[in-house]
C-alpha positions as CSV (number, residue, x, y, z in Angstrom):
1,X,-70.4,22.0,-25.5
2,X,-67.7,24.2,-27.4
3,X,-70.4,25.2,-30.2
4,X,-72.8,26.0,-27.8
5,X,-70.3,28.0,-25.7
6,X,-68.9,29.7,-28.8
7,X,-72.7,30.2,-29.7
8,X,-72.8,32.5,-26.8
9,X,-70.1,34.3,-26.7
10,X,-71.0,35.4,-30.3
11,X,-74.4,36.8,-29.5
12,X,-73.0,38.7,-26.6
13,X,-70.3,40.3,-28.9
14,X,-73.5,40.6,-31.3
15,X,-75.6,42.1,-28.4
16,X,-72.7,44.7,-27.8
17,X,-72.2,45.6,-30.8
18,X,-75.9,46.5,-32.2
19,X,-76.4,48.4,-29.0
20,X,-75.3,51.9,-30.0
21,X,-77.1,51.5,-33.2
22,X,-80.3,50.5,-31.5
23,X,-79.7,53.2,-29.0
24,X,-79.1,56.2,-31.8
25,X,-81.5,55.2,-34.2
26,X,-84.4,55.1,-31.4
27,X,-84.4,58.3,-30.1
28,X,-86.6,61.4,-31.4
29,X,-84.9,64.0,-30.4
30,X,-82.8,65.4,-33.1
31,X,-78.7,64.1,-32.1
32,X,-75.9,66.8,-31.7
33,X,-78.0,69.2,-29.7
34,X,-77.7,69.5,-26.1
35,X,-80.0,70.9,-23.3
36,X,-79.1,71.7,-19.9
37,X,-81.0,69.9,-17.1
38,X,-81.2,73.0,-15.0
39,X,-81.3,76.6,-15.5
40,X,-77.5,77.7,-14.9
41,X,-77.5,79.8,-11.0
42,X,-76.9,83.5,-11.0
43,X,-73.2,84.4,-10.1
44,X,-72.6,85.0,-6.4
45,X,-73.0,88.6,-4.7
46,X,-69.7,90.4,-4.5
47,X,-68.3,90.4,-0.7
48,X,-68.4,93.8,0.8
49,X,-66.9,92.8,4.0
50,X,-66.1,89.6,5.9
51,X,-65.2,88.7,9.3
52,X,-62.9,85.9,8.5
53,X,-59.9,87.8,9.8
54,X,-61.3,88.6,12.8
55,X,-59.6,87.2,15.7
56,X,-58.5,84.5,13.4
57,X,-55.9,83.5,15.1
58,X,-57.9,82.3,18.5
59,X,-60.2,80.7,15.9
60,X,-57.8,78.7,14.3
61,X,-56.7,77.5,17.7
62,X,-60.6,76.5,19.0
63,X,-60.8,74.6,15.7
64,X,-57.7,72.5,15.9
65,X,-57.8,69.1,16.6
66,X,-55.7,69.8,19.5
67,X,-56.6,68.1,23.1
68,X,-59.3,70.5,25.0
69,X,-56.7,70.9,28.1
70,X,-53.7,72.0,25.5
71,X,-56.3,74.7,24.1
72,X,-57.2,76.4,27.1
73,X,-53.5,78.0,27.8
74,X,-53.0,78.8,23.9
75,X,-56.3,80.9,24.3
76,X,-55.0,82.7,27.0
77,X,-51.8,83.3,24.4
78,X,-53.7,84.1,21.0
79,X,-56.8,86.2,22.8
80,X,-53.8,89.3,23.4
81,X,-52.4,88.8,19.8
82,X,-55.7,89.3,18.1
83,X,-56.2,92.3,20.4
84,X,-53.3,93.7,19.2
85,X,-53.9,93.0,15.7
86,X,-57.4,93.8,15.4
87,X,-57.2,96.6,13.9
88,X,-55.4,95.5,10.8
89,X,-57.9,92.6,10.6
90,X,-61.0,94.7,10.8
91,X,-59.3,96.6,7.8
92,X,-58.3,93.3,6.4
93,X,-62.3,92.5,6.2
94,X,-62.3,94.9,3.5
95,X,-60.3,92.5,0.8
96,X,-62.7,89.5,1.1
97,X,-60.3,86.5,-0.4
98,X,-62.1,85.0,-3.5
């Protein structure tokens, strides 16, 4: 029983051993060069202007995970503060951020 177990483990150690030789003396291709899968994407376009800033603070407020009925009165509170800000958003869509 001990043989037969030691038996074993030795051709597993055997079998993982002769593996990466098997595996790099069976290929064709030539080793050491490398191919990309996939031809590599074109940069993104550059941002001329975005609308993230715009009325982002009653967006940020809509998108919380905050209780529909606690919302509703914070609208009524951010709606006048983008209004008053809007114009230093709409010129904030000029510098796009990364």
């Amino acid at each position: 029983m001990r043989s037969l177990r030691l038996l074993v483990i030795g051709a597993v150690l055997l079998g993982f051993l002769a593996s990466p030789c098997v595996a790099a003396s069976g290929s064709d291709e030539p080793s050491g060069t490398l191919e990309p899968t996939h031809p590599p994407m074109p940069p993104p376009e550059k941002k001329i202007y975005t609308t993230d800033h715009l009325f982002a603070v009653t967006r940020s407020v809509t998108g919380s995970t905050l209780v529909p009925a606690a919302q509703v009165p914070l609208i009524f509170l951010t709606v006048p503060v983008d209004l008053v800000f809007l114009p230093i958003e709409a010129i904030a869509g000029f510098f796009p951020g990364g």
